[in-house]
TORKOL-4160 file (C-alpha; in steps of 0.2 Angstrom, whole numbers, padded with zeros to 4 digits, m for minus):
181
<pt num="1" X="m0649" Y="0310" Z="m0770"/>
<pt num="2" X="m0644" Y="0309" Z="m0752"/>
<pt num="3" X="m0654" Y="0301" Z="m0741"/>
<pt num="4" X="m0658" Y="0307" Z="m0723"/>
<pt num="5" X="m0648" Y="0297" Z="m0710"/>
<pt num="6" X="m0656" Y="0296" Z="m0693"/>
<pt num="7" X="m0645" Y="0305" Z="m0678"/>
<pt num="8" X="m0642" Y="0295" Z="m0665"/>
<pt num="9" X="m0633" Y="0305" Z="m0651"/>
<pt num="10" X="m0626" Y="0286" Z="m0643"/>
<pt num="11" X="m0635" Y="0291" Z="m0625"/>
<pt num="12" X="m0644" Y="0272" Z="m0625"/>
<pt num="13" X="m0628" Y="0263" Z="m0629"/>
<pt num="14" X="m0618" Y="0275" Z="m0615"/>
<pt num="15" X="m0629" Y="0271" Z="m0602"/>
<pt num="16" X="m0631" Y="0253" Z="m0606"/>
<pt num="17" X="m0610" Y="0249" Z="m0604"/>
<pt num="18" X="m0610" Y="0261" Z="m0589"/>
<pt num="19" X="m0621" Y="0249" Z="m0581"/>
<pt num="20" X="m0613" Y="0234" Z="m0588"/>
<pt num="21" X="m0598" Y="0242" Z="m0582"/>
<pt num="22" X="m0606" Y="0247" Z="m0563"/>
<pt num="23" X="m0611" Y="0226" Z="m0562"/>
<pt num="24" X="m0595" Y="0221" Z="m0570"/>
<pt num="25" X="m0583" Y="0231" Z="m0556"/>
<pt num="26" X="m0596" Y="0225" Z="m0545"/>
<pt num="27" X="m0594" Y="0209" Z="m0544"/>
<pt num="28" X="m0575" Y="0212" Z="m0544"/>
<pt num="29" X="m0574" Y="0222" Z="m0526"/>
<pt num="30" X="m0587" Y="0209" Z="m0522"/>
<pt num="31" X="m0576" Y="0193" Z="m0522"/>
<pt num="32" X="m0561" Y="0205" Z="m0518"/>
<pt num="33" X="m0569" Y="0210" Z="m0501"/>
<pt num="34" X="m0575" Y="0191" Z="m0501"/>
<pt num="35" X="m0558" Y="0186" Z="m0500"/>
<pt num="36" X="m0551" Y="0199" Z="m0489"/>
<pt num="37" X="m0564" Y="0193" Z="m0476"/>
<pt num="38" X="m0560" Y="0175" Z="m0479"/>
<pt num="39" X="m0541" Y="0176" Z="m0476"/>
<pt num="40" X="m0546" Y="0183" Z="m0458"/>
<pt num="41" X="m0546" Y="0166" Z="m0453"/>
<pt num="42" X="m0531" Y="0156" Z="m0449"/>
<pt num="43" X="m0533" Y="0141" Z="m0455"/>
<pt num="44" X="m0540" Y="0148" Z="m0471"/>
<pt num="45" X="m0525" Y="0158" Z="m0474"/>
<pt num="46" X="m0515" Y="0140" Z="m0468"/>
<pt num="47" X="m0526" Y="0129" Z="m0480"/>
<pt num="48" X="m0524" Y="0144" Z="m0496"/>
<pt num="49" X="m0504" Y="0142" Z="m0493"/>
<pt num="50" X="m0502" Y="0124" Z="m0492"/>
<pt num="51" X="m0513" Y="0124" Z="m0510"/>
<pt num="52" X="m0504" Y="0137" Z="m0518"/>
<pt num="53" X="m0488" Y="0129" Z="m0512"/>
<pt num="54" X="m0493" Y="0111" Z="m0518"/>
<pt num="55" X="m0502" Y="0118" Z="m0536"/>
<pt num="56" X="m0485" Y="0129" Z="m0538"/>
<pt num="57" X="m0472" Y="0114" Z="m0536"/>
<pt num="58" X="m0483" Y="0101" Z="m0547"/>
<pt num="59" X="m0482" Y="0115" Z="m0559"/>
<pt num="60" X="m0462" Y="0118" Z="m0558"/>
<pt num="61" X="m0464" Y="0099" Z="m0559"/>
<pt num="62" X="m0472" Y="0096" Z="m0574"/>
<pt num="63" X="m0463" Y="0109" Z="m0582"/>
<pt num="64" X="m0446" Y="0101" Z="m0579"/>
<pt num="65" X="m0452" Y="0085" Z="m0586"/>
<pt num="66" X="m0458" Y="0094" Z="m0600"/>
<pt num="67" X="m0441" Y="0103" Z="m0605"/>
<pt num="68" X="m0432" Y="0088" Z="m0600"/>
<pt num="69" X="m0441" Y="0075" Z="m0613"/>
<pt num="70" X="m0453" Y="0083" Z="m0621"/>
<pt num="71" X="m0458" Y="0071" Z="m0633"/>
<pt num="72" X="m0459" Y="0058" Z="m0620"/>
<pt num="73" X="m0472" Y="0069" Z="m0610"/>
<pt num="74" X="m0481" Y="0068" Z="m0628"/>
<pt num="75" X="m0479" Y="0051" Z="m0631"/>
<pt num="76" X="m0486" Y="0048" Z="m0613"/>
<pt num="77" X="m0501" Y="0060" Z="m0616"/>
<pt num="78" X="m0505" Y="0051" Z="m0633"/>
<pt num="79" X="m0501" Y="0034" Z="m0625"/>
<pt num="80" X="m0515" Y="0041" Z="m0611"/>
<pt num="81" X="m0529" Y="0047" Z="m0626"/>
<pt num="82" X="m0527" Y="0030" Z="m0635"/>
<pt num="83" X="m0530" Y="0020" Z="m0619"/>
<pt num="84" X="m0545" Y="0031" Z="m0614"/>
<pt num="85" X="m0550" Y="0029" Z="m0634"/>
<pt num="86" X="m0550" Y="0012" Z="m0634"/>
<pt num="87" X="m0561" Y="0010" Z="m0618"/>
<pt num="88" X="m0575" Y="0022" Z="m0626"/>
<pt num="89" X="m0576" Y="0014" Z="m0639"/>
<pt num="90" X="m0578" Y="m0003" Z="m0631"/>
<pt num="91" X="m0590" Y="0005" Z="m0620"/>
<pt num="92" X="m0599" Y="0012" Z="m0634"/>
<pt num="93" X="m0602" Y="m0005" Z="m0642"/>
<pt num="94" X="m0608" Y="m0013" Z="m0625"/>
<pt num="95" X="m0619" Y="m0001" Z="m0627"/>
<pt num="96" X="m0625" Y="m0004" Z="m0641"/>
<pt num="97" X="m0625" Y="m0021" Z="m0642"/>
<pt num="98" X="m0637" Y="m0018" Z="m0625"/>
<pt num="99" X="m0647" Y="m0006" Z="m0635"/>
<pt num="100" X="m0651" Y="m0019" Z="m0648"/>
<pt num="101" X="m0656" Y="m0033" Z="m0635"/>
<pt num="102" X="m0667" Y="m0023" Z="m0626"/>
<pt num="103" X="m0676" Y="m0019" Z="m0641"/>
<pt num="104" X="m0676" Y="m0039" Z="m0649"/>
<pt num="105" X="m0683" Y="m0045" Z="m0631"/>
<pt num="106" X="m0691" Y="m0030" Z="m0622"/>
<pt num="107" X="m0699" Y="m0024" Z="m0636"/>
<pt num="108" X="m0706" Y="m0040" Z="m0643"/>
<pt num="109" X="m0712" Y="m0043" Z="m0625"/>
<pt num="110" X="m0722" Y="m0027" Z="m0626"/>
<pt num="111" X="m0729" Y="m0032" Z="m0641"/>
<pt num="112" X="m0734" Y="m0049" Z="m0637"/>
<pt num="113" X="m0743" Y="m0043" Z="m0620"/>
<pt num="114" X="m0752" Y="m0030" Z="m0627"/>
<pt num="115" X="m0759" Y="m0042" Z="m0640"/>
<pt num="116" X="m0763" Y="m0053" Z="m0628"/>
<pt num="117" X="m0773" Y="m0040" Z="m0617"/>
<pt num="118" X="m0781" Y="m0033" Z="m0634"/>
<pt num="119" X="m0787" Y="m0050" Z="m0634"/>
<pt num="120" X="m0792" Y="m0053" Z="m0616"/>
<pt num="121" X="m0802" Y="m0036" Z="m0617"/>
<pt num="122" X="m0813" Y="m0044" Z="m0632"/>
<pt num="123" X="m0815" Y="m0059" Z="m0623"/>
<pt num="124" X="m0821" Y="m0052" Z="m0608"/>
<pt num="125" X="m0832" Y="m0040" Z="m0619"/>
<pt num="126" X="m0841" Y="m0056" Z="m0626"/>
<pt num="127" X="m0844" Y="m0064" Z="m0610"/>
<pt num="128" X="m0851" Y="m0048" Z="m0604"/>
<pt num="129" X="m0864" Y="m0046" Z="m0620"/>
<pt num="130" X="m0866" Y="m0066" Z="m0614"/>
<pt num="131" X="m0869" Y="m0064" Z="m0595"/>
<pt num="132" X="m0882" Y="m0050" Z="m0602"/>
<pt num="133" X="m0892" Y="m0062" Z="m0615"/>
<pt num="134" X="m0890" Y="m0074" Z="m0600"/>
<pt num="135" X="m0897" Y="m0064" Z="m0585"/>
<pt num="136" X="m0912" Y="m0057" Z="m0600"/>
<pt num="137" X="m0917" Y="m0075" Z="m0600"/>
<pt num="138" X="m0915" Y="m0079" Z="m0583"/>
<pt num="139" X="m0929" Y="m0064" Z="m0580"/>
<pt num="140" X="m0940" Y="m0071" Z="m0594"/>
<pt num="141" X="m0938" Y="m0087" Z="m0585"/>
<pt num="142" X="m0945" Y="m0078" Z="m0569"/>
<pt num="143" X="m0956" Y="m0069" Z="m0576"/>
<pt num="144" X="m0963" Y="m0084" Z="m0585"/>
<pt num="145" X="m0966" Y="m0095" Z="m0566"/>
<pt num="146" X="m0972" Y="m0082" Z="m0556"/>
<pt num="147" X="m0986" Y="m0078" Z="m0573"/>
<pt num="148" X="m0981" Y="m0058" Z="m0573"/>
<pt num="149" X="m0976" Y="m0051" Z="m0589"/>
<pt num="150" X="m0968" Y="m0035" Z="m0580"/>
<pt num="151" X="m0960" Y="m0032" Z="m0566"/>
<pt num="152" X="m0971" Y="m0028" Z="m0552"/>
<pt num="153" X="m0965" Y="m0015" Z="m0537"/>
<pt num="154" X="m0971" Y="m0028" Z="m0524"/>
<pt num="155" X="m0962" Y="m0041" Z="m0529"/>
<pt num="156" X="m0949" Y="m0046" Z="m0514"/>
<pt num="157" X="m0932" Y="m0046" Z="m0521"/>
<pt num="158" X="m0915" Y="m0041" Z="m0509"/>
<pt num="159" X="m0910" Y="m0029" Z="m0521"/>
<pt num="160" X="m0924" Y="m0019" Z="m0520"/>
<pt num="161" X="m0926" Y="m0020" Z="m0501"/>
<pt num="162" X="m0908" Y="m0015" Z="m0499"/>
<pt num="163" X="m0912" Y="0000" Z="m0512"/>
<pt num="164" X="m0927" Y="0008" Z="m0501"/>
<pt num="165" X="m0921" Y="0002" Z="m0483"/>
<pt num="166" X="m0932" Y="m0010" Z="m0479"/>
<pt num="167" X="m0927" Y="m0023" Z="m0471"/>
<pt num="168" X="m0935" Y="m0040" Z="m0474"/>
<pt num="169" X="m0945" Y="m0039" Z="m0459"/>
<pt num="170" X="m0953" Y="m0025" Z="m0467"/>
<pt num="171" X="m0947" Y="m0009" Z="m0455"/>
<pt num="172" X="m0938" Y="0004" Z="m0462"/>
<pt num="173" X="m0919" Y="0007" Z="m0456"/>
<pt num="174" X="m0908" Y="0021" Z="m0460"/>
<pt num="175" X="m0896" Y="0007" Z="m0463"/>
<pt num="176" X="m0896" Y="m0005" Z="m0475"/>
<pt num="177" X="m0899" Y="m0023" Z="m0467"/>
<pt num="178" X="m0903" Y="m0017" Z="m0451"/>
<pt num="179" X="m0920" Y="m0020" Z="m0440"/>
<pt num="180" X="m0929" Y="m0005" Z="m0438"/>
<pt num="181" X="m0923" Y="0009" Z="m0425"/>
């Protein structure tokens, strides 16, 4: 049995490389025209020859040394990549070598610092349960001398007087610790 085969009539994929194709020739009279505008100017044109001059005779250069010795040129290039081997792969165990001492000394450091603030922060913790047992029987204590067993409204203390503006003489201010307006 045959089976059916969609028709495609290839418009999609016609269209699709005409535009690639419109972008592509584009760009092309786009740096052309670019460069036709550019060698207007004098010095442009001057500094395009003196390049094209100089990249030309370094070329003829290289070439004559080439076919003159060229396994000398291919010794002098592998010369060359040993050298620049070489100093990678010093680098490379500098690096490493710095790599490893940062981790035996930083890192230990890290670790020894945040132990230390672990246990800062559970000593300040306990002092701070402490201050509170502390300041429960310092209250008890007060309560105890002045005979009350609660805490009484009238009773003169600075942070209540600072809470309601009042200042100790007993006006009212808008601001806190001032005499009355």
């Amino acid at each position: 049995m045959t089976q059916p085969v969609p028709y495609q009539t290839g418009t999609k994929n016609n269209t699709q490389a005409k535009r690639s194709g419109k972008l592509v020739k584009g760009m092309v009279v786009g740096a052309v025209v670019g460069g036709a505008l550019a060698m207007l100017d004098k010095t442009t044109r001057k500094n395009v020859s003196t390049r094209t001059s100089d990249m030309k005779d370094s070329t003829m250069g290289m070439v004559a040394k080439v076919r003159e010795n060229p396994s000398g040129i291919v010794n002098d290039w592998q010369d060359r990549l040993k050298t620049a081997s070489s100093v990678l792969k010093e680098a490379i165990t500098d690096a490493q070598s710095l790599y490893e001492k940062v981790n035996d000394d930083v890192i230990d450091q890290v670790n020894q610092i945040k132990e230390d603030s672990t246990e800062m922060i559970a000593t300040t913790k306990e002092a701070a349960e402490e201050l509170k047992d502390i300041g429960g029987k310092v209250k008890e204590a007060g309560e105890e001398v002045t005979g009350d067993s609660t805490s009484s409204p009238t009773a003169t203390s600075s942070t209540s007087t600072q809470e309601n503006n009042v200042h100790p003489t007993n006006r009212t201010s808008s601001i806190p610790g001032q005499v009355g307006s």
